[in-house]
C-alpha positions as CSV (number, residue, x, y, z in Angstrom):
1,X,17.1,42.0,-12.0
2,X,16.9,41.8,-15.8
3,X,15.3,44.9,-16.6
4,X,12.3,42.3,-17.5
5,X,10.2,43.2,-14.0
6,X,7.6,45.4,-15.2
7,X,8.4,48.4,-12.9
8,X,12.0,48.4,-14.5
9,X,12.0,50.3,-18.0
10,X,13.5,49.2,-20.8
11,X,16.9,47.4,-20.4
12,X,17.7,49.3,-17.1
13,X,16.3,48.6,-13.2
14,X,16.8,51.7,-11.9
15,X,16.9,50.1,-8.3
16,X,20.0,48.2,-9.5
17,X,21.8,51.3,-11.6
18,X,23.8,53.9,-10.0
19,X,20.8,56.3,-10.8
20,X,19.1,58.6,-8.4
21,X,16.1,59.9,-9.5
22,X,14.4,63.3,-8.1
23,X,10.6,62.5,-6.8
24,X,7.9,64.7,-4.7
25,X,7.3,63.7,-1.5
26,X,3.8,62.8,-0.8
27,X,3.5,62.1,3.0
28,X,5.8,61.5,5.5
29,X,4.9,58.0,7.4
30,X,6.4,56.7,10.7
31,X,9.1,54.8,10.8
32,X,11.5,57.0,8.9
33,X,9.3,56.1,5.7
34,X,7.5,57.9,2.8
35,X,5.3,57.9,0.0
36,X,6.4,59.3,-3.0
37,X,4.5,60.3,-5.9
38,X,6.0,58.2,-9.5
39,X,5.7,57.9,-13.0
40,X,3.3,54.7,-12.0
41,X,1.3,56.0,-8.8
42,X,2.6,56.2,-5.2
43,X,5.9,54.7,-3.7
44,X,6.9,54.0,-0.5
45,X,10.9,55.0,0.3
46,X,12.8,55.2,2.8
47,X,13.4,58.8,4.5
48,X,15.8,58.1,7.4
49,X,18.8,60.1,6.2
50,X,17.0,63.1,4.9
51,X,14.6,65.8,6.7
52,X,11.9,65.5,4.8
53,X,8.6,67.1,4.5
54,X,5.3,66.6,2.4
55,X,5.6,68.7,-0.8
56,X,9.9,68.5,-0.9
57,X,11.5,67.1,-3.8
58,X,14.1,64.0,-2.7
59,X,16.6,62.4,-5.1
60,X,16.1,58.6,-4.5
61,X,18.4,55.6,-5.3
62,X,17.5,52.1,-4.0
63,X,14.5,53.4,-2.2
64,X,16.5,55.6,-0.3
65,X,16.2,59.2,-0.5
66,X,20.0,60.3,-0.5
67,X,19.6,64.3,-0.9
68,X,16.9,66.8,-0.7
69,X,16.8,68.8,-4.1
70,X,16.9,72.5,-3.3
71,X,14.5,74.4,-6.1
72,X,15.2,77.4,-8.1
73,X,12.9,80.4,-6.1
């Protein structure tokens, strides 16, 4: 990628970087899938190596939740 696909901002694809990025988890799907709520509306990712439950925040990287994000009580 180029960074020129319009769901990649400015110079950087953040599907392609070494970025994860924390998102809210929407609903859990079958399949080991999820939506995820984004800067531009819903995502689907990929949920298989994280327990993960509607409402939890995930840190994502490729499509791949990677980490559940523990927040501050």
């Amino acid at each position: 990628m180029t960074g020129t696909e319009p769901h990649c901002p400015d110079d950087v694809c953040v599907t392609c970087s070494d970025a994860a990025v924390a998102m809210r988890v929407r609903e859990v799907l079958p399949g080991g899938l999820a939506l995820v709520d984004t800067a531009d509306g819903p995502a689907e990712i990929s949920v298989a190596l994280v327990d993960a439950e509607p409402g939890d925040l995930v840190l994502v990287h490729a499509k791949e939740a990677i980490a559940r994000v523990e927040e501050p009580s």
